[in-house]
VOBA-1610 file (N, C-alpha, C; in pm, whole numbers, padded with zeros to 5 digits, always signed):
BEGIN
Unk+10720+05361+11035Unk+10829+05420+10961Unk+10784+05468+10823Unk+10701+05399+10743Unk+10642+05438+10646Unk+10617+05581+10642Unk+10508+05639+10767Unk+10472+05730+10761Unk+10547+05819+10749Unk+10643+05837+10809Unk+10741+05930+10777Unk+10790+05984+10628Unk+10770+05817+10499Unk+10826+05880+10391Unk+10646+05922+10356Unk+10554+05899+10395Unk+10409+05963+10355Unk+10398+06067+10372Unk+10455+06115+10505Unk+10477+06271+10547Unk+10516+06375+10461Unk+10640+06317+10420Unk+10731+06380+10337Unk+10695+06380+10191Unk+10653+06289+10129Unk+10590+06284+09985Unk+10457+06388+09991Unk+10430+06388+10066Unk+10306+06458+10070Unk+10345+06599+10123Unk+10459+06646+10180Unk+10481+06773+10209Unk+10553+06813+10072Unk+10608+06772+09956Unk+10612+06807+09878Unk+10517+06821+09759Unk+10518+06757+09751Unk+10365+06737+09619Unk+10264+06841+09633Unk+10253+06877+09809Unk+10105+06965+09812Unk+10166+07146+09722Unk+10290+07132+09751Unk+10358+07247+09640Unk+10309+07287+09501Unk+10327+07155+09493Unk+10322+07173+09286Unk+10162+07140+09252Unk+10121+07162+09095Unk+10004+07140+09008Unk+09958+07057+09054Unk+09795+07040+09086Unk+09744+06870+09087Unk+09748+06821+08927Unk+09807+06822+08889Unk+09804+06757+08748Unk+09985+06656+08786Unk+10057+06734+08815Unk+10180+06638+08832Unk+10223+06600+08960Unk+10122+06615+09031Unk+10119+06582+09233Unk+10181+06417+09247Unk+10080+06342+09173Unk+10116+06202+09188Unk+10204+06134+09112Unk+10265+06248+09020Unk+10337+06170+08941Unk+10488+06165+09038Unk+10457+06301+09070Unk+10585+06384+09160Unk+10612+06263+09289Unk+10487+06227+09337Unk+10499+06147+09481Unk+10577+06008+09424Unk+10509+05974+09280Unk+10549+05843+09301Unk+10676+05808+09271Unk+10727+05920+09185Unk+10876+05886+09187Unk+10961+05918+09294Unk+10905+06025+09354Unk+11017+06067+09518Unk+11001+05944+09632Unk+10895+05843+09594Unk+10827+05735+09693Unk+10950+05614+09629Unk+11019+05666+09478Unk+11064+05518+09454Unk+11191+05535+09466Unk+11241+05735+09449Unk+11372+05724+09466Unk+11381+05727+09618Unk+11312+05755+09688Unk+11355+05716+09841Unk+11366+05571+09902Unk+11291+05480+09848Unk+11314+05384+09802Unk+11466+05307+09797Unk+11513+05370+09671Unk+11635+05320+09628Unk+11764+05386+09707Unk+11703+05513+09796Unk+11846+05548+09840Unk+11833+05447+09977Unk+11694+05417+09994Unk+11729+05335+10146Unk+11821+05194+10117Unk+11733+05158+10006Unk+11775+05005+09934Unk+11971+04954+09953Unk+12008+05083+09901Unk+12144+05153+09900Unk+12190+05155+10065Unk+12159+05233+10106Unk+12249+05284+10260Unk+12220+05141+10325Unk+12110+05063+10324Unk+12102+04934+10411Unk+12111+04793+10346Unk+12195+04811+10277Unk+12217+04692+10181Unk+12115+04632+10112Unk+11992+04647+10109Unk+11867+04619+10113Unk+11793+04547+10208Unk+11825+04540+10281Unk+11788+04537+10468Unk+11660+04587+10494Unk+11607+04584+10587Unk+11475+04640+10685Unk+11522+04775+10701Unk+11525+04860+10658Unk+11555+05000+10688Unk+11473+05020+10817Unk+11549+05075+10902Unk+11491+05168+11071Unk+11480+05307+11050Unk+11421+05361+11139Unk+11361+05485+11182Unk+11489+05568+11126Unk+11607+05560+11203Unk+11723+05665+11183Unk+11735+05630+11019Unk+11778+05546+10904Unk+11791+05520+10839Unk+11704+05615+10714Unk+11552+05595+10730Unk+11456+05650+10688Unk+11469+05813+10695Unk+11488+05848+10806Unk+11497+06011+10853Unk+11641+06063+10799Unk+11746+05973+10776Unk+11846+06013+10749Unk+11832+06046+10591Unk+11800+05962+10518Unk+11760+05970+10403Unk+11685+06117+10374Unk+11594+06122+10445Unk+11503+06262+10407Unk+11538+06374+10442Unk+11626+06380+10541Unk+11720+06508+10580Unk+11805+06500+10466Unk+11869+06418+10416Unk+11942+06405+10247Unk+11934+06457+10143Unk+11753+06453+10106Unk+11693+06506+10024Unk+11665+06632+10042Unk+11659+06709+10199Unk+11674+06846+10203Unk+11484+06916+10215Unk+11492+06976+10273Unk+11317+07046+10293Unk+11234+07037+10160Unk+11092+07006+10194Unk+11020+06959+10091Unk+10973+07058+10002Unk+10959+07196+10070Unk+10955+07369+09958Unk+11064+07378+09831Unk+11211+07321+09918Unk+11331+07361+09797Unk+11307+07240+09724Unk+11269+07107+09791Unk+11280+06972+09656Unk+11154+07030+09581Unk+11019+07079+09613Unk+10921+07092+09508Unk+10974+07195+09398Unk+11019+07272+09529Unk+11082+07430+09404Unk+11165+07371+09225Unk+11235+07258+09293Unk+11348+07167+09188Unk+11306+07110+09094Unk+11149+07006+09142Unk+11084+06963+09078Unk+11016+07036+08965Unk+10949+07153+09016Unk+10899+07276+08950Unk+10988+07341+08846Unk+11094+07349+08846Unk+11205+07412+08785Unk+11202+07583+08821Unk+11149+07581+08892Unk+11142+07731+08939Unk+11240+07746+09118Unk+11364+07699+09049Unk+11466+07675+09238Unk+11560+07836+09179Unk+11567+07843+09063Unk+11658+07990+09034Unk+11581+08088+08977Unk+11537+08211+08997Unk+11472+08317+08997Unk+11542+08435+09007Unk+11492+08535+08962Unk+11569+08691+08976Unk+11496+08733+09121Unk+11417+08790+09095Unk+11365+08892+09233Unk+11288+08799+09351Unk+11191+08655+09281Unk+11122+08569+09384Unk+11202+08461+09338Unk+11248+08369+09438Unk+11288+08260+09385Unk+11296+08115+09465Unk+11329+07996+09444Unk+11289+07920+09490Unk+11146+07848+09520Unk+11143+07830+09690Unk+11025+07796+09732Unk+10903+07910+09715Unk+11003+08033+09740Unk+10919+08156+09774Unk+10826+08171+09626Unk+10876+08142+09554Unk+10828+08192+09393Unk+10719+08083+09336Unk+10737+07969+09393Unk+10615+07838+09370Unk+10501+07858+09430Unk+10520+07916+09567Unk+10418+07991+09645Unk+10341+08112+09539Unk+10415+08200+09539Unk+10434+08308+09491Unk+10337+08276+09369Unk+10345+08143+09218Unk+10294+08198+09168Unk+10141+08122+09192Unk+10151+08011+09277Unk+10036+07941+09293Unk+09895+08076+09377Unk+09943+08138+09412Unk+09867+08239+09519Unk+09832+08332+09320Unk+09888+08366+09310Unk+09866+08453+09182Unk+09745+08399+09090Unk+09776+08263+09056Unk+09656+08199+08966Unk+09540+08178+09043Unk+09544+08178+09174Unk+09421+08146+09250Unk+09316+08321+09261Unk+09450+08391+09304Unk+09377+08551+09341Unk+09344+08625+09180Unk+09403+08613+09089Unk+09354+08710+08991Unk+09208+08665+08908Unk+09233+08528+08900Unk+09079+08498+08813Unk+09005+08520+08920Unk+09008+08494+09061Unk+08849+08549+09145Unk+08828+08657+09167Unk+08933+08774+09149Unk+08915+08925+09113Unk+08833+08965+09024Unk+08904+08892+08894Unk+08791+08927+08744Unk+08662+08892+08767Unk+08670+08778+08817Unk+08507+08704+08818Unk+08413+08766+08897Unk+08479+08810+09039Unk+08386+08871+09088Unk+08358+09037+09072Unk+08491+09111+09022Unk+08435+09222+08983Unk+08323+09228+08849Unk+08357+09139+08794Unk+08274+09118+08641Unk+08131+09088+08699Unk+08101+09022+08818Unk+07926+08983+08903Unk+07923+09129+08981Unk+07994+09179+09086Unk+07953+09311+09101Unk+07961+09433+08987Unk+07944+09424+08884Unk+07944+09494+08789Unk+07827+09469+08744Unk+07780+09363+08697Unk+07669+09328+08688Unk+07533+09334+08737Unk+07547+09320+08913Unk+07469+09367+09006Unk+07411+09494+09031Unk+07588+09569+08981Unk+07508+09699+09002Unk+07451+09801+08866Unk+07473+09746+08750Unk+07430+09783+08691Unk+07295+09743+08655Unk+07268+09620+08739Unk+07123+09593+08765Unk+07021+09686+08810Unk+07090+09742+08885Unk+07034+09776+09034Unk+07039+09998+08982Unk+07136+10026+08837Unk+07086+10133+08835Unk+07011+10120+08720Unk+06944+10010+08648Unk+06862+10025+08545Unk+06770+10100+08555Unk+06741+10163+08405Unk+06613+10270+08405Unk+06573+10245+08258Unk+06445+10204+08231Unk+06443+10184+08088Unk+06433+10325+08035Unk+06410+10417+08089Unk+06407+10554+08018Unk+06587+10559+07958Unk+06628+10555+08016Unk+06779+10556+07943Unk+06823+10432+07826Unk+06915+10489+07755Unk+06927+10422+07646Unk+07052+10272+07690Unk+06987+10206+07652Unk+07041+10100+07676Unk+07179+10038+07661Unk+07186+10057+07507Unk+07345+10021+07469Unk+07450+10113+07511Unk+07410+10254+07562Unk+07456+10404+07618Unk+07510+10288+07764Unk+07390+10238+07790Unk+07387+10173+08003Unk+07520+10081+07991Unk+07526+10032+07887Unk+07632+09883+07900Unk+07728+09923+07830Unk+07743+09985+07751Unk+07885+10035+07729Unk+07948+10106+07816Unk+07864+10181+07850Unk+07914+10246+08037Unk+07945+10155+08134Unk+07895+10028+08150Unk+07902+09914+08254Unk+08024+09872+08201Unk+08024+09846+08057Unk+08175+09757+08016Unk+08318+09811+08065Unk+08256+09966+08029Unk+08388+10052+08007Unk+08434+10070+08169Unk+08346+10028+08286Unk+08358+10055+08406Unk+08430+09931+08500Unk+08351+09806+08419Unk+08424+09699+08440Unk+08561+09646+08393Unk+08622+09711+08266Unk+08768+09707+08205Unk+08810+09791+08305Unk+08750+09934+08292Unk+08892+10040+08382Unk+08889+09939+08540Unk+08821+09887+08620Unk+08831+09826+08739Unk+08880+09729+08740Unk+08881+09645+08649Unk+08976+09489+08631Unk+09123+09523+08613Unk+09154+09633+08549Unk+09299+09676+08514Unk+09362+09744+08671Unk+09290+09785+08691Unk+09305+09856+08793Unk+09323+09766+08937Unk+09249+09701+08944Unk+09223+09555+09096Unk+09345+09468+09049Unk+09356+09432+08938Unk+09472+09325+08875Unk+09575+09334+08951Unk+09592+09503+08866Unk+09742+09548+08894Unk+09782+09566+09043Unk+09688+09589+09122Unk+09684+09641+09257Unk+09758+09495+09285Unk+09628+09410+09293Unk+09636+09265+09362Unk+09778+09225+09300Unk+09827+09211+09201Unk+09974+09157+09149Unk+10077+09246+09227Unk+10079+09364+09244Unk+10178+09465+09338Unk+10207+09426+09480Unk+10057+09359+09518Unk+10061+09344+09658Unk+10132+09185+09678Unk+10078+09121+09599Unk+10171+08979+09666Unk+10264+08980+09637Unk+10319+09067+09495Unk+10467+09078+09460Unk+10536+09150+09579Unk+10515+09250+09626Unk+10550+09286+09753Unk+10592+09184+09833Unk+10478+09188+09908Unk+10508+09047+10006Unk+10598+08937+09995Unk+10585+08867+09848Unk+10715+08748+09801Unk+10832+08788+09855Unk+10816+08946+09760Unk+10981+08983+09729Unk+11045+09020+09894Unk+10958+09069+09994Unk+10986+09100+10104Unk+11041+08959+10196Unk+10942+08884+10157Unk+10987+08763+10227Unk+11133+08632+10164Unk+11109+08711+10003Unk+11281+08682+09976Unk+11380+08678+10000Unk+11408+08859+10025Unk+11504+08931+10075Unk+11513+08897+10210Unk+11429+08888+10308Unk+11423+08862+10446Unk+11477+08729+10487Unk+11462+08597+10419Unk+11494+08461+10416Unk+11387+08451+10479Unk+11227+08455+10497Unk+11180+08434+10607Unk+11082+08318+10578Unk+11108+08201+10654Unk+11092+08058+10610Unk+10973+08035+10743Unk+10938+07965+10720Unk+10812+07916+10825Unk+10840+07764+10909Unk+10983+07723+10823Unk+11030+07572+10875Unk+11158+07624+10940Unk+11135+07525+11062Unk+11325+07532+11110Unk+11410+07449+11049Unk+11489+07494+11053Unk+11667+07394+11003Unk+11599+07245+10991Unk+11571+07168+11108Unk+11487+07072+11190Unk+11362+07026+11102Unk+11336+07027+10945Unk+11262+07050+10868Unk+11160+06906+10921Unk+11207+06785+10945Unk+11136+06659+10965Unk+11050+06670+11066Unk+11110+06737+11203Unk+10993+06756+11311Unk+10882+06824+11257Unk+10876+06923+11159Unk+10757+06992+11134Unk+10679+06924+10983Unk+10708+06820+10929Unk+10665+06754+10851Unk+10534+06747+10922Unk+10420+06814+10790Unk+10280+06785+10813Unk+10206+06639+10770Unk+10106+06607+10827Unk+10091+06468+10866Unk+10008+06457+10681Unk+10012+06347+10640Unk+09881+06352+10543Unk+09760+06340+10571Unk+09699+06425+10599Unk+09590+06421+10624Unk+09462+06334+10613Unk+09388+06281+10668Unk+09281+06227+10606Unk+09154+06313+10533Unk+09047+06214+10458Unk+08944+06262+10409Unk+08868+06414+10471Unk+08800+06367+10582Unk+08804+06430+10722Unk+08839+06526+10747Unk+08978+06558+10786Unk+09036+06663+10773Unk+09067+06799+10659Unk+09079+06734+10581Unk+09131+06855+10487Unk+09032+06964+10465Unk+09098+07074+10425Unk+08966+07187+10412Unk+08931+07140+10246Unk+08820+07140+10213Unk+08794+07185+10109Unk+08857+07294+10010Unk+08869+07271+09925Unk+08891+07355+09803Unk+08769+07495+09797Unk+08607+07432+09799Unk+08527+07504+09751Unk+08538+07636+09889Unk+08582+07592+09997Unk+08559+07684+10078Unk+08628+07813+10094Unk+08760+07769+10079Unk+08850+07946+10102Unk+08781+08003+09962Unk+08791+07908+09836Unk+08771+08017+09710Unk+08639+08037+09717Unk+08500+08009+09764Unk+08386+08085+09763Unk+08413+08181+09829Unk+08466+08156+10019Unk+08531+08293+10069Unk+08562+08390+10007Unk+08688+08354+09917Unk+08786+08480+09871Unk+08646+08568+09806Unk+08584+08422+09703Unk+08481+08557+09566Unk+08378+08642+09668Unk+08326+08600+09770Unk+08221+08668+09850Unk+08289+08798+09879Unk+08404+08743+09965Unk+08430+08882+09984Unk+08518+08999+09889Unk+08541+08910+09806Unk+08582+09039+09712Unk+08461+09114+09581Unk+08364+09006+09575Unk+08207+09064+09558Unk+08162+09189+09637Unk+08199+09138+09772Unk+08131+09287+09859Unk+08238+09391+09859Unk+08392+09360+09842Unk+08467+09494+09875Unk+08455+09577+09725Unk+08446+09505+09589Unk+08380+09558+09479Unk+08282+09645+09500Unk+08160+09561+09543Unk+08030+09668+09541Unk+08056+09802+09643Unk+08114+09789+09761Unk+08066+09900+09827Unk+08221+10004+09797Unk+08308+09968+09677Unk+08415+10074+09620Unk+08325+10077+09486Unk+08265+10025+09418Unk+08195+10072+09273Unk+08085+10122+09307Unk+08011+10032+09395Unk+07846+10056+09395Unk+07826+10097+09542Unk+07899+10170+09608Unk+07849+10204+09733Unk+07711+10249+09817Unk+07629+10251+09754Unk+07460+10261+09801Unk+07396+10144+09772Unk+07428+10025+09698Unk+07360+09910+09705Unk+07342+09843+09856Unk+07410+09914+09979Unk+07343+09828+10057Unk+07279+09949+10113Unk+07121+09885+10189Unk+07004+10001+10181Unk+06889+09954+10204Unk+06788+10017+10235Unk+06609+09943+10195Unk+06546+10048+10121Unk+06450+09985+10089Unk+06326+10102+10038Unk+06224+10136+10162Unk+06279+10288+10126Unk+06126+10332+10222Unk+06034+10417+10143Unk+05893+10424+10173Unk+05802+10479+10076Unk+05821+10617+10120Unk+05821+10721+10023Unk+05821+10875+10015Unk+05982+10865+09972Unk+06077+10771+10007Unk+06172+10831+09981Unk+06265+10752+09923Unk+06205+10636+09866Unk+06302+10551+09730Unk+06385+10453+09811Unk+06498+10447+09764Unk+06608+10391+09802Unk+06708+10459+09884Unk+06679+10434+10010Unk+06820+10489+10147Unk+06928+10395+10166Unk+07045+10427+10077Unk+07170+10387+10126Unk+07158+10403+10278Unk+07262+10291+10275Unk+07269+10288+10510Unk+07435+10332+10533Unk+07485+10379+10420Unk+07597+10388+10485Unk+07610+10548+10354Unk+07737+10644+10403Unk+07745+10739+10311Unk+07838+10732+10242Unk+07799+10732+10091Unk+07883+10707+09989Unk+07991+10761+09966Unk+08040+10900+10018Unk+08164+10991+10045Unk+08271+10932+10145Unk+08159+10905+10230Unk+08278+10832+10305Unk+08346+10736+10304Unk+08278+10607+10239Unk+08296+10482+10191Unk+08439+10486+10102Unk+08416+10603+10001Unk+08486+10622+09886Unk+08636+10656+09953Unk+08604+10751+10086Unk+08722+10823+10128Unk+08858+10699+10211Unk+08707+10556+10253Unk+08775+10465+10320Unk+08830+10343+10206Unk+08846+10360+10071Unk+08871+10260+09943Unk+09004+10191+09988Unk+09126+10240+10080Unk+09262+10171+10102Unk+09201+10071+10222Unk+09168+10116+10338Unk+09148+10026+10445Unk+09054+09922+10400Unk+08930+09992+10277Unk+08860+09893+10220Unk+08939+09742+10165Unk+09036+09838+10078Unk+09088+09694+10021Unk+09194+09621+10134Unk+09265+09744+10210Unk+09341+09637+10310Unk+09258+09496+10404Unk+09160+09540+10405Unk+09033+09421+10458Unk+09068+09318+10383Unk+08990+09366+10229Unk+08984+09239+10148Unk+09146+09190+10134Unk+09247+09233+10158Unk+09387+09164+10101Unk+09393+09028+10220Unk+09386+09057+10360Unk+09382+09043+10438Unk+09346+08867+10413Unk+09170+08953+10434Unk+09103+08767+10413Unk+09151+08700+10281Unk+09205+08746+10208Unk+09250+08674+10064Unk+09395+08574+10087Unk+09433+08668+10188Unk+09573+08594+10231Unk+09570+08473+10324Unk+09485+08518+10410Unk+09419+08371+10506Unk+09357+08273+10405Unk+09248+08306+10266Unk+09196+08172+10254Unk+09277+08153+10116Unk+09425+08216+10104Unk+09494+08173+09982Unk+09554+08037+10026Unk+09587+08088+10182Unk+09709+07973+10264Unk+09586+07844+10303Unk+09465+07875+10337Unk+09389+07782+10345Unk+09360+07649+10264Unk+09340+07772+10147Unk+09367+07650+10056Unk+09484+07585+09978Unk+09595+07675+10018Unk+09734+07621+09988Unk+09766+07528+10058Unk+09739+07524+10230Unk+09726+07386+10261Unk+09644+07279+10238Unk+09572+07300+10252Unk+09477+07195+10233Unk+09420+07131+10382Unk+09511+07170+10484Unk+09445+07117+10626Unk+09486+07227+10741Unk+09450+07227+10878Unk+09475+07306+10950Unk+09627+07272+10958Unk+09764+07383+10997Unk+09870+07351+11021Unk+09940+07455+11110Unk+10064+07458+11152Unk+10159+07560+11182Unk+10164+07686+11103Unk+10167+07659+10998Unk+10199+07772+10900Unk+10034+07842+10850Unk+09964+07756+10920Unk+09845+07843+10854Unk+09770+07946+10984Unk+09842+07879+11093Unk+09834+07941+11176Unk+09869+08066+11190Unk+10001+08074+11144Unk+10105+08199+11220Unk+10030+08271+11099Unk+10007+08245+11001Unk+09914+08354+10873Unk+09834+08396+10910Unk+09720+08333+10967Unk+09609+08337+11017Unk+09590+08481+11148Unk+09651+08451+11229Unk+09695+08554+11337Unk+09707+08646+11294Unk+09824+08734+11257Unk+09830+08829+11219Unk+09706+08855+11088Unk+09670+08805+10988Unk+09582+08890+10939Unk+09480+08923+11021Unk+09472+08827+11086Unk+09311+08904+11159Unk+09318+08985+11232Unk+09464+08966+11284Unk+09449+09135+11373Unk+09483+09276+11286Unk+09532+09236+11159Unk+09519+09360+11104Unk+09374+09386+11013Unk+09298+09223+10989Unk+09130+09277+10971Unk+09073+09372+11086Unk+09131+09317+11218Unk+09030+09339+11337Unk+09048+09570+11351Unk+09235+09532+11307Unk+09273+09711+11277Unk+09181+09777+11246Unk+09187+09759+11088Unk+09118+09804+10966Unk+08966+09817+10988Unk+08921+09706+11016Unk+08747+09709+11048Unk+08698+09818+11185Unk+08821+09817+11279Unk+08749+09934+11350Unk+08781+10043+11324Unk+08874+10090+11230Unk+08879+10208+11152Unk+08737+10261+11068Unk+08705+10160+11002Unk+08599+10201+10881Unk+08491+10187+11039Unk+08413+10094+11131Unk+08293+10063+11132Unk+08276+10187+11260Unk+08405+10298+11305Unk+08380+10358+11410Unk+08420+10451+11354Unk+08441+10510+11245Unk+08425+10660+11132Unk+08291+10659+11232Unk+08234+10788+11235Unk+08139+10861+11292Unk+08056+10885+11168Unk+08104+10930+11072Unk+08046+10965+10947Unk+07988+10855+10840Unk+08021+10744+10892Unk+07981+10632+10814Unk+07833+10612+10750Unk+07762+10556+10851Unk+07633+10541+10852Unk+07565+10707+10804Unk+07452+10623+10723Unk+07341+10789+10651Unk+07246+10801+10744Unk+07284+10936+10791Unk+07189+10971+10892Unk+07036+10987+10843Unk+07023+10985+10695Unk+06850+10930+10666Unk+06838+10767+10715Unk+06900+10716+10645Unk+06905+10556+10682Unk+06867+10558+10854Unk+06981+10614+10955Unk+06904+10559+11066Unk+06797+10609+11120Unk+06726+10737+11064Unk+06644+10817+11115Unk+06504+10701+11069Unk+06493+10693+10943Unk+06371+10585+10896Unk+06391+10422+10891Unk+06472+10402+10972Unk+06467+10232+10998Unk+06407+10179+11027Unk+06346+10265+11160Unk+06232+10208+11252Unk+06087+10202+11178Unk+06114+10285+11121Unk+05927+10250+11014Unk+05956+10138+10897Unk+06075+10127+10883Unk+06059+09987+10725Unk+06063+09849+10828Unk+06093+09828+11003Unk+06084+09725+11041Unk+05969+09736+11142Unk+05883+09829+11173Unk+05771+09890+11249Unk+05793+09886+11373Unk+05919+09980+11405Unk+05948+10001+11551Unk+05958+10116+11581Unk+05914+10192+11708Unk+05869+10276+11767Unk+05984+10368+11746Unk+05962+10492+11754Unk+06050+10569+11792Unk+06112+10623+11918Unk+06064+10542+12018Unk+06125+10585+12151Unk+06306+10526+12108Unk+06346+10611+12188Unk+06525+10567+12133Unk+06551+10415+12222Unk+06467+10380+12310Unk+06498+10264+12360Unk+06490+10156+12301Unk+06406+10146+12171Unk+06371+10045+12124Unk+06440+10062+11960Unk+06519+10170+11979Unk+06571+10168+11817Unk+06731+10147+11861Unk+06785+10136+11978Unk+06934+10105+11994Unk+07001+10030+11876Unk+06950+09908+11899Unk+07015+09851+11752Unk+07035+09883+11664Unk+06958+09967+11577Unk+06957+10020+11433Unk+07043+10142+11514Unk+07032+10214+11615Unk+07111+10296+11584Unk+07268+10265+11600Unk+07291+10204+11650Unk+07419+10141+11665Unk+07426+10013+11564Unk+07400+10046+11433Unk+07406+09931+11372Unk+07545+09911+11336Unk+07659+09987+11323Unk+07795+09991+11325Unk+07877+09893+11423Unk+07821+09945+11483Unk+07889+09894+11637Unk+07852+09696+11627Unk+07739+09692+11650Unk+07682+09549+11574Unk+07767+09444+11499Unk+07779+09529+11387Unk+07839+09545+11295Unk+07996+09437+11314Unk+08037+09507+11383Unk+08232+09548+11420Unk+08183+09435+11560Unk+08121+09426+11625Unk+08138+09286+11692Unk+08070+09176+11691Unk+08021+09107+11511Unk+07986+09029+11449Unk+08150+09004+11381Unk+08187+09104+11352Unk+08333+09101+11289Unk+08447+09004+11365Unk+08421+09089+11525Unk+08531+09075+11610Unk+08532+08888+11667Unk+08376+08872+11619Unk+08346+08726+11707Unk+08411+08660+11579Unk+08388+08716+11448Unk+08465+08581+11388Unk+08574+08604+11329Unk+08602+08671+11352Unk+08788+08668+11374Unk+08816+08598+11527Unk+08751+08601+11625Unk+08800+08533+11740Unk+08787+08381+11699Unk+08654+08340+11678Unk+08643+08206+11633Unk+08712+08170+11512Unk+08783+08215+11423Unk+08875+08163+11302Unk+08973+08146+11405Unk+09073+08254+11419Unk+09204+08229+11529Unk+09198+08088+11619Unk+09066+08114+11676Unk+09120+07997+11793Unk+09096+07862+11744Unk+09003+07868+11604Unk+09024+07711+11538Unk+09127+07670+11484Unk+09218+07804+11420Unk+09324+07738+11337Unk+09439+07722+11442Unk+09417+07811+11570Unk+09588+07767+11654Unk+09511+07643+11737Unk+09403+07606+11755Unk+09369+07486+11845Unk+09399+07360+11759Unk+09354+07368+11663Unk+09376+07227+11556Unk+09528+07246+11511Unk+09625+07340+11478Unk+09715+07322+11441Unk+09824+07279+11557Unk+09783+07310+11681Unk+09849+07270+11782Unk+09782+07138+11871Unk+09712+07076+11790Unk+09607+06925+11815Unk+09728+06841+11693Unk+09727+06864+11573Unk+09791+06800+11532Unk+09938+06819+11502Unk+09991+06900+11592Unk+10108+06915+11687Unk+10158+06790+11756Unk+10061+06769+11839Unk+10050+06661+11959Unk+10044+06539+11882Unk+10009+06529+11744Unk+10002+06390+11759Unk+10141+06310+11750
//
């Protein structure tokens, strides 16, 4: 019976700051407590007793929302808006940070000491402000979107029935890490940076002819929306990742749909025809010393294709871990 109020303390708390998580649990642990103390004279409280109580207190999104003081709002409000701004503080500093390292990279990567230096980095600065203002605002439009859509919509992820879907507390074991969705998020918003700022950094050197971008920079540029619809995508899977903290229902039904609109998007960009630099695949075979019969250069020439079902395998393998474990600890 316990578990049940563990369930529930813990489906609220994972809402709010870790700074007031435990303070939050321990008083909802003492006023639940006192309302049982109450309804059973101070008796052995039972199962119905316990559950009755917590259906009392009402779903654990609107009690955190209460706790939070964020239950009345103009345009996001409630649960939706605690969400709302916890996703915000997580996505904008790994925007800055990582556009501020692909900025860096690539201004590595066009150094020339013949050019004047403080000319190079005031150009880098001025490239990295206009892009931070610019990604910010984007990234703040887009989840504001989404909130406000899912405001207006009522569209809740719990039924009426809020106790059956009470997530378990997890053990050690289980939980995802912290470090993992947010290295995720910065990786990949490192790479959707570089190849919208620095689109020829990915490439080899071949001798006679410098540095061959492998993909064409016109086109790259022309694909910058589906680019970022990619990155929104995985940002939204490892926002909820780490908003839970363990595999669940709700990270599930997130999970799904983004990847099939990664899986969209990625065969848009990786089956453009125009993608790949037709120098790039013509001299591949000499920077890895393979023949030019076309039988033995398939790969490189289809390095797209490759590509897009390295993609497709792990979007299959994310999906089927998060609906297999979330429907494992379903069952328990």
């Amino acid at each position: 019976m316990n578990d049940w109020v563990e369930r529930y303390t813990y489906a609220v708390a994972r809402h709010l700051p870790l700074k007031t998580r435990s303070d939050v649990a321990k008083e909802l642990d003492g006023l639940i407590s006192d309302m049982l103390a109450e309804r059973t004279d101070s008796e052995e409280p039972s199962e119905k007793d316990i559950l009755a109580v917590l259906t009392e207190l009402g779903a654990p999104d609107e009690l955190a929302a209460k706790y939070s003081g964020d239950e009345n709002r103009g345009l996001i409000s409630g649960p939706y808006f605690l969400l709302y701004k916890r996703i915000l503080k997580i996505v904008l500093p790994i925007i800055a940070a990582s556009l501020a390292f692909a900025i860096l990279v690539g201004t590595l990567i066009q150094w020339d000491k013949s050019l004047n230096t403080p000319s190079l980095l005031f150009s880098a600065f001025a490239k990295l402000l206009a892009e931070l203002i610019s990604c910010e605002f984007m990234a703040f439009g887009i989840v504001t979107l989404v909130f406000t859509v899912l405001e207006h919509l009522k569209i809740a992820f719990n039924t009426n029935d809020f106790i059956t879907g009470l997530p378990s507390a997890p053990k050690e074991r289980e939980r995802i890490k912290p470090i993992e969705p947010i290295s995720g998020m910065i990786f990949r918003v490192v790479i959707a940076a570089l190849f919208l700022v620095f689109p020829d950094f990915a490439g080899v050197w071949i001798d006679g002819l410098g540095w061959v971008p492998a993909f064409n920079s016109s086109t790259l540029q022309d694909l910058w929306l589906l680019i970022i619809l990619w990155t929104t995508f995985t940002i939204l899977v490892d926002s909820f990742r780490l908003l839970e903290g363990q595999y669940t229902r709700t990270l599930a039904i997130v999970t799904l749909p983004c990847d099939f609109g990664i899986a969209i998007t990625a065969s848009i960009i990786l089956l453009n025809k125009s993608l790949m630099n037709p120098v790039f695949i013509a001299n591949i075979g000499d920077v890895f010393k393979v023949s030019g019969d076309p039988d033995n250069l398939v790969f490189f020439n289809n390095l797209h294709l490759v590509i897009l079902g390295f993609v497709f395998f792990s979007l299959f393998l994310e999906s089927t871990i998060a609906v297999s474990k979330a429907l494992k600890k379903g069952l328990k």
